[in-house]
LUMTI-236460 format. One record per residue: residue number from 1; residue in three letters; y, z, x of N, C-alpha, C, O, CB in turn. Coordinates in nm, 2 decimals. Glycine has a CB too. Example, Ala and Ser with C-alpha at 12.3 -4.5 7.8 and 13.67 -1.06 7.14 Angstrom:
! residues 2
- 1,ala,-0.57,0.78,1.32,-0.45,0.78,1.23,-0.33,0.78,1.32,-0.33,0.85,1.42,-0.45,0.90,1.13
- 2,ser,-0.22,0.71,1.28,-0.11,0.71,1.37,0.00,0.79,1.29,0.11,0.80,1.34,-0.06,0.57,1.41
END
This chain:
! residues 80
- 1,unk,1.39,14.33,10.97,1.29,14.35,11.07,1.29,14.22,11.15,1.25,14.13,11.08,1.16,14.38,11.01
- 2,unk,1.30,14.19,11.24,1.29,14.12,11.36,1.16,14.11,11.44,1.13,14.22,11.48,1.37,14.18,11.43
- 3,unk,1.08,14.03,11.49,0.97,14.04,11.58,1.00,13.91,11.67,1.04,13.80,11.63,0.81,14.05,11.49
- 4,unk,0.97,13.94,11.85,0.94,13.86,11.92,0.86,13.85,12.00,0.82,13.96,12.05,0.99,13.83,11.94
- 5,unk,0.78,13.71,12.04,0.66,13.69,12.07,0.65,13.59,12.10,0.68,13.49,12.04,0.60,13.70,12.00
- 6,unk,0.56,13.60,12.25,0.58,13.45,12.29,0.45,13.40,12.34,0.37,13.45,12.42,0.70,13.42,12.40
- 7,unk,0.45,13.24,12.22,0.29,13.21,12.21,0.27,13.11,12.28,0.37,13.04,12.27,0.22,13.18,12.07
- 8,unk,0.14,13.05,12.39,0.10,12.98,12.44,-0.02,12.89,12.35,-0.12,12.93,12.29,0.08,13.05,12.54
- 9,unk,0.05,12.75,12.36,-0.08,12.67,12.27,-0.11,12.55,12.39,-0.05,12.50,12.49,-0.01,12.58,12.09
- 10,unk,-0.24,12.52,12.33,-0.30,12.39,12.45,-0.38,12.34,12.32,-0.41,12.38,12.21,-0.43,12.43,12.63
- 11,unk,-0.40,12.20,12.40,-0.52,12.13,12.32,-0.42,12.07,12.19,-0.30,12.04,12.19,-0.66,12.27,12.26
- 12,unk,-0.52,12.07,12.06,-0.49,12.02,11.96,-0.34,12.11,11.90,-0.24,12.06,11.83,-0.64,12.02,11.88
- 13,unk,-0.36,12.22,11.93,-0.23,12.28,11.87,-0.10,12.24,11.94,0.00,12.18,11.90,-0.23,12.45,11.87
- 14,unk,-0.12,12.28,12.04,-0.03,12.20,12.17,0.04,12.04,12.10,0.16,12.03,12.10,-0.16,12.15,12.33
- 15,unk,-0.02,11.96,12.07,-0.03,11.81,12.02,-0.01,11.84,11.93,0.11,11.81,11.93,-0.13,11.71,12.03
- 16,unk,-0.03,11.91,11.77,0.04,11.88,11.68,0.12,11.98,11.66,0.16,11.98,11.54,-0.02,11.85,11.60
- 17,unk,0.17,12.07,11.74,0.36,12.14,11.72,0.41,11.98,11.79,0.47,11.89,11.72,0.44,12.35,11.86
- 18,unk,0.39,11.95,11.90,0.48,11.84,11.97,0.50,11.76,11.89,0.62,11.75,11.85,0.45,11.76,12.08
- 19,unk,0.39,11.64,11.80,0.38,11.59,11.74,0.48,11.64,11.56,0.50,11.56,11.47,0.25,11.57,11.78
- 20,unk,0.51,11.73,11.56,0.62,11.78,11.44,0.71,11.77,11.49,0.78,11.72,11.40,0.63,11.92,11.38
- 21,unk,0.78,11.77,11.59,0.92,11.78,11.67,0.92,11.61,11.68,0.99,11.55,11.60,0.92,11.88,11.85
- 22,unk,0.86,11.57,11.77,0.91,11.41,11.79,0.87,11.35,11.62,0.97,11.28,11.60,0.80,11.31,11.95
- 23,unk,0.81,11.35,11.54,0.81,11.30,11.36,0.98,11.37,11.33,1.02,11.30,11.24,0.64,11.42,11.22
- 24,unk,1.08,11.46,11.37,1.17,11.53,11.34,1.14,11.59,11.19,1.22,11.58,11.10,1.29,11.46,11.35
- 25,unk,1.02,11.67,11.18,0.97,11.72,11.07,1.07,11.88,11.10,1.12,11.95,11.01,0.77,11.71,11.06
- 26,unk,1.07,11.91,11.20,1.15,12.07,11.23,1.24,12.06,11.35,1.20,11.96,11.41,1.04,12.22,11.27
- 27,unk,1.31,12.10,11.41,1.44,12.12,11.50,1.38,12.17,11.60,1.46,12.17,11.69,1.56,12.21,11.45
- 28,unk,1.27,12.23,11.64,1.23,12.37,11.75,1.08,12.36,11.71,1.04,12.29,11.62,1.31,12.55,11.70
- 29,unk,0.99,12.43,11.79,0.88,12.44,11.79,0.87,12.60,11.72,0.77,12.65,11.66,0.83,12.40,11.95
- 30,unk,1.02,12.69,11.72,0.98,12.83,11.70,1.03,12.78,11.51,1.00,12.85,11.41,1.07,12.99,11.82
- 31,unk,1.10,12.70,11.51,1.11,12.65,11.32,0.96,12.63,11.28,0.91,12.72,11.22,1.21,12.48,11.27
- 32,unk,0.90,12.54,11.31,0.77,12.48,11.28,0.68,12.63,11.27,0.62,12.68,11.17,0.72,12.36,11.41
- 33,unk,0.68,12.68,11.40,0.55,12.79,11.37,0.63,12.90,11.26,0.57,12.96,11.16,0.47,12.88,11.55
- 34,unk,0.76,12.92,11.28,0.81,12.99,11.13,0.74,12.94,10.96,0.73,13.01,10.86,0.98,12.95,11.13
- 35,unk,0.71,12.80,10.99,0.72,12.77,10.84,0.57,12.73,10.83,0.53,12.71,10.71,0.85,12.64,10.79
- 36,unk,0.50,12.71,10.94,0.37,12.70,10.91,0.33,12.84,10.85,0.30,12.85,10.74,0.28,12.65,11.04
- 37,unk,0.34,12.98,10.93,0.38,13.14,10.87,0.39,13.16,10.76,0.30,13.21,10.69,0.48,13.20,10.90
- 38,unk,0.49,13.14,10.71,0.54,13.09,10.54,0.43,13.05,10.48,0.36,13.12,10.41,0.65,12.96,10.51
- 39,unk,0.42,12.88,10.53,0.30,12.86,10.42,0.16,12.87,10.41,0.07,12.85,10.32,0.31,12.76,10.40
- 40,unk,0.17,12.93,10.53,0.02,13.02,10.46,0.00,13.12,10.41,-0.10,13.16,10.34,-0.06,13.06,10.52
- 41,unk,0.12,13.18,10.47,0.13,13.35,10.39,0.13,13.27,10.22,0.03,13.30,10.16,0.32,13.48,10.45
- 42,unk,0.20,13.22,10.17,0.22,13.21,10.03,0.08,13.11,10.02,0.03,13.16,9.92,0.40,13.13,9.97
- 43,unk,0.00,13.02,10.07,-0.14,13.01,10.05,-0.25,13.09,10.04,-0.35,13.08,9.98,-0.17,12.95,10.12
- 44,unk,-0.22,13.21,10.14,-0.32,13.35,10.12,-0.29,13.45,9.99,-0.35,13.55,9.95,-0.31,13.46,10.25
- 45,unk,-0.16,13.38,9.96,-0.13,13.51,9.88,-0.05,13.63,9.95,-0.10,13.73,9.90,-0.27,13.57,9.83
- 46,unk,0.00,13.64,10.00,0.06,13.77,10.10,0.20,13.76,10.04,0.25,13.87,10.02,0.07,13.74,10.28
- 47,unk,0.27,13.62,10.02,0.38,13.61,9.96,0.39,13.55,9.85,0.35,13.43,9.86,0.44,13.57,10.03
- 48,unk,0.43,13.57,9.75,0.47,13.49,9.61,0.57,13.39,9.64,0.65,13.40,9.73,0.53,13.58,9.48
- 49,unk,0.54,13.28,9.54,0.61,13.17,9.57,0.77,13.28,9.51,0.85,13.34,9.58,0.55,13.00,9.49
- 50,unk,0.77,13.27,9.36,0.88,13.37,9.31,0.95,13.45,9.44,1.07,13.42,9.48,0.80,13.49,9.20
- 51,unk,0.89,13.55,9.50,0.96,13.62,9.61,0.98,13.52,9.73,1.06,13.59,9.81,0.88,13.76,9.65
- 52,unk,0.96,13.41,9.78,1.04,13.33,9.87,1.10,13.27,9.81,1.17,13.20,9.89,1.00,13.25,9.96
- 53,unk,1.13,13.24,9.71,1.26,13.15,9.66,1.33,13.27,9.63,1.45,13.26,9.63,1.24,13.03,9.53
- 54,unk,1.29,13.37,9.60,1.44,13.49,9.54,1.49,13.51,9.73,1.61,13.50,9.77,1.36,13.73,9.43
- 55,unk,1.40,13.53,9.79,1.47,13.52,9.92,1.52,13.45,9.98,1.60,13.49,10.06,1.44,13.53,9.99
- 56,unk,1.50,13.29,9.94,1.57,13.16,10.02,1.71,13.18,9.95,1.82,13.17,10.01,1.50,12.98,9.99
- 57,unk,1.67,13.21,9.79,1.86,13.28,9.70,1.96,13.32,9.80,2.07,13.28,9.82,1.85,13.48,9.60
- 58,unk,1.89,13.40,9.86,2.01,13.50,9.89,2.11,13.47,9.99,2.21,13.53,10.01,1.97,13.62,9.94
- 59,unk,2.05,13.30,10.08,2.16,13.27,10.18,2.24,13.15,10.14,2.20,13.04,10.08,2.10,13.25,10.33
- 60,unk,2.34,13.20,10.19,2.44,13.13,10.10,2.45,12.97,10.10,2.47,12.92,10.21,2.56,13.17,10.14
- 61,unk,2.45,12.92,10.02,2.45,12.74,9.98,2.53,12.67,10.04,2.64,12.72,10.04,2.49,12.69,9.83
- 62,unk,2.52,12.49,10.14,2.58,12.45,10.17,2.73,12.42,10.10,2.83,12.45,10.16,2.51,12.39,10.19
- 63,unk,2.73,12.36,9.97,2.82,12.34,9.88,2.85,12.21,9.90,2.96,12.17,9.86,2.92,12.44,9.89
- 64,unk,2.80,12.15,9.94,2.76,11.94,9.94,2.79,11.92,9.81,2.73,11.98,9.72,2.57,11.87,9.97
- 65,unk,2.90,11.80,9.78,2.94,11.76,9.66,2.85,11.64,9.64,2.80,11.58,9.74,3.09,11.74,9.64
- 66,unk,2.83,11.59,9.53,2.72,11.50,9.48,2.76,11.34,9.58,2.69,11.26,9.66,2.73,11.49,9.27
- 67,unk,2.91,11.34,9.53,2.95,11.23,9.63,2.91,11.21,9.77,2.86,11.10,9.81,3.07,11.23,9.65
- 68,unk,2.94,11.37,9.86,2.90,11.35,9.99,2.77,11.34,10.02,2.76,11.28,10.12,2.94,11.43,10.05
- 69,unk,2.68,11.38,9.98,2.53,11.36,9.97,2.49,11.23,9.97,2.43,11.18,10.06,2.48,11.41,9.85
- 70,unk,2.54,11.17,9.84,2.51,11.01,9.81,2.54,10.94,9.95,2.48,10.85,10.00,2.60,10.95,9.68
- 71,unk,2.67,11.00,10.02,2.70,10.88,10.15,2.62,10.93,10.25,2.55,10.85,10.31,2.87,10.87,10.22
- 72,unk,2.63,11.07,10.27,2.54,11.10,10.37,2.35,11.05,10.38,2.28,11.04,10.49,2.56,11.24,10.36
- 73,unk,2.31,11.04,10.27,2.16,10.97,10.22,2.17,10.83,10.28,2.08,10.76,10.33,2.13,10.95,10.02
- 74,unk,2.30,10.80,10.26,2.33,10.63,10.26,2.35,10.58,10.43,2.32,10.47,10.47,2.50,10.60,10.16
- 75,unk,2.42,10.68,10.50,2.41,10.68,10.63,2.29,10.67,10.70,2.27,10.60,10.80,2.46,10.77,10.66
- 76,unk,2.20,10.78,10.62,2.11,10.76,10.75,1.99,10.64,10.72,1.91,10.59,10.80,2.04,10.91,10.78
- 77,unk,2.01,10.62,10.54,1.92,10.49,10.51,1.95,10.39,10.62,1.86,10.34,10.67,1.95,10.43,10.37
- 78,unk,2.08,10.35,10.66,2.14,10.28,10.75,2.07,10.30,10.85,2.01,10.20,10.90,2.26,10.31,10.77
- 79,unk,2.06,10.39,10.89,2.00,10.44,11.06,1.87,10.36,11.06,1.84,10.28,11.16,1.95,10.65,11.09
- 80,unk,1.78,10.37,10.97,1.62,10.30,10.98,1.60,10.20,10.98,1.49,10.15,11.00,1.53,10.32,10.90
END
């Protein structure tokens, strides 16, 4: 199922989606309001934690070997 929808924010909401994008807490402003969604739905209860992780299951794994990880961690420690 698919839904689209296109939301207008001002004010304080306005300032803190921006404020998630420039922190690089999410990629997009439509990631962020995706996962704020998420976590409320699984804070109201609407979603079980169990049923989003059987769903995060299902897409398929980077496959990052322990080595590449460690350099890639190590790169961007570098960056800061």
């Amino acid at each position: 199922m698919t839904t689209t929808l296109t939301l207008k924010f001002k004010g304080v909401e306005a300032k803190a989606l921006d404020d998630m994008i420039k922190a690089g807490l999410f990629n997009s402003k439509s990631e962020a309001i995706r996962a704020a969604l998420v976590k409320y739905s699984t804070d109201m209860g609407l979603i079980s934690r169990e049923k989003l992780w059987e769903e995060i299951g299902r897409y398929p794994r980077r496959g990052v070997s322990e080595r590449q990880l460690s350099k890639d961690l190590e790169e961007i420690g570098n960056e800061v």
